[in-house]
N, C-alpha and C positions, 0 to 999 in steps of 0.2 A: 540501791546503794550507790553513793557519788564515787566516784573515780579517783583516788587521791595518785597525787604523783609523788614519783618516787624522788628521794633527796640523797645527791651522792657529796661528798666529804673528800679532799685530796689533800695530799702532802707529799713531801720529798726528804728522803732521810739523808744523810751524808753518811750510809754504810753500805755494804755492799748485802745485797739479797738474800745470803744464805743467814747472814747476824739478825737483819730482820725478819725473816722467818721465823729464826729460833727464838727469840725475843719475844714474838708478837706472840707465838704459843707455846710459853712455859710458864706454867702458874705460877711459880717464884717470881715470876719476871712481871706477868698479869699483876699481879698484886702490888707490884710497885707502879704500872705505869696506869692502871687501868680509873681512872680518876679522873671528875670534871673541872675538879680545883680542889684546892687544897682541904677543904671542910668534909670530901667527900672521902673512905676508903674502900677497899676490896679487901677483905679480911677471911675470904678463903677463895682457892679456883682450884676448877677441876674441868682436866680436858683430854678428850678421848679423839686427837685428830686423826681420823679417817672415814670416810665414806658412813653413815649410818649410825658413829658413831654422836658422844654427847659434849656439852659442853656446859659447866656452871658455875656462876661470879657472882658469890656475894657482895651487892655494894650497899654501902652504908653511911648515911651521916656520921661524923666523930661524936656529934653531940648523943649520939643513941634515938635522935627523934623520928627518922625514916629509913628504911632498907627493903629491898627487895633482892630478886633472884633474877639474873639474867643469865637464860638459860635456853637450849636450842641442841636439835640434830644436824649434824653434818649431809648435806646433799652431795656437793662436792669437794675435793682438795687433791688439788693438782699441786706438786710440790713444786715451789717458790713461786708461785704464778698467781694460783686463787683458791679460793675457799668462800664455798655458800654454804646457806646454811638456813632451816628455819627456825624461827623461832617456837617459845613456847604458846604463843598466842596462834600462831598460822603465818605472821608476818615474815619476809623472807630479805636476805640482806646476803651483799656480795662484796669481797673484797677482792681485789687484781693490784698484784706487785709487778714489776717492773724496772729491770736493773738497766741503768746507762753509764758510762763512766766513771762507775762504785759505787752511786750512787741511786736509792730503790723509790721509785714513787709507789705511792701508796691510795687505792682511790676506794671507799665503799661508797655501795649503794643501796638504802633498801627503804623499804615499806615503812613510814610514818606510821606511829601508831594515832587515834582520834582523840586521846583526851588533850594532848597538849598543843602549841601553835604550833606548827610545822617550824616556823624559824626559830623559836624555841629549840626545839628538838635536833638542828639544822649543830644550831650554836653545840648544845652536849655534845655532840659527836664527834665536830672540830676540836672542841676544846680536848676531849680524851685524844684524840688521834693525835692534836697537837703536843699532849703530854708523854705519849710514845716516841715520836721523833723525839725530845728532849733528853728523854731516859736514852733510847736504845742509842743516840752521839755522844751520852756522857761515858765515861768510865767503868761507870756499876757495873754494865750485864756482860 
């Protein structure tokens, strides 16, 4: 089995850490930001954060042509700091927050999975994370 490396995803919110925290794991809140672009949605989440606990986001084409379950147990979650976790395949992924001057960066890393290009996959994950920064500086949450 080849060695794949792992692809980490950064951004920086203009809030302070305790809003992205709560933002990043409220399913009301998932469902608005949890998207690669606009053609895609989350049309239910359900999240159990703590240690052991579960996690699950249906996402979906609008058109109805593709959907899947992304879904995962909690390994750790350290409040406002990090949260691991693996997946429902075995793949594992970390995210670390980090507050400076109000403002939270935000960094995951995890486990590619083999069907798609890695920068493919690189891209989704920006592009969601960059739609959370958007959401969690606007108004809404």
């Amino acid at each position: 089995m080849e060695q794949v490396t792992k692809i980490t995803v950064e951004a920086t919110a203009n809030a302070p850490v305790a809003k992205v925290w709560k933002v990043w794991n409220t399913p009301g809140d998932i469902m608005q930001w949890n998207t690669p672009d606009p053609s895609w949605h989350t049309p239910s989440s359900e999240n159990d954060l703590r240690v052991g606990g579960t996690f699950k986001n249906r996402m979906e084409a609008k058109d109805g042509s593709f959907g899947f379950d992304f879904e995962g147990i909690y390994d750790t979650v350290e409040l406002h700091k990090e949260i691991s976790y693996t997946m429902s395949d075995g793949r594992k992924a970390t995210t670390l927050f980090a507050e400076q001057n109000g403002k939270t960066s935000i960094a995951t890393t995890f486990d590619p999975e083999t069907e798609n290009d890695p920068e493919f996959q690189k891209q989704g994950w920006q592009a969601i994370l960059n739609n959370f920064v958007a959401y969690v500086e606007s108004a809404n949450p």
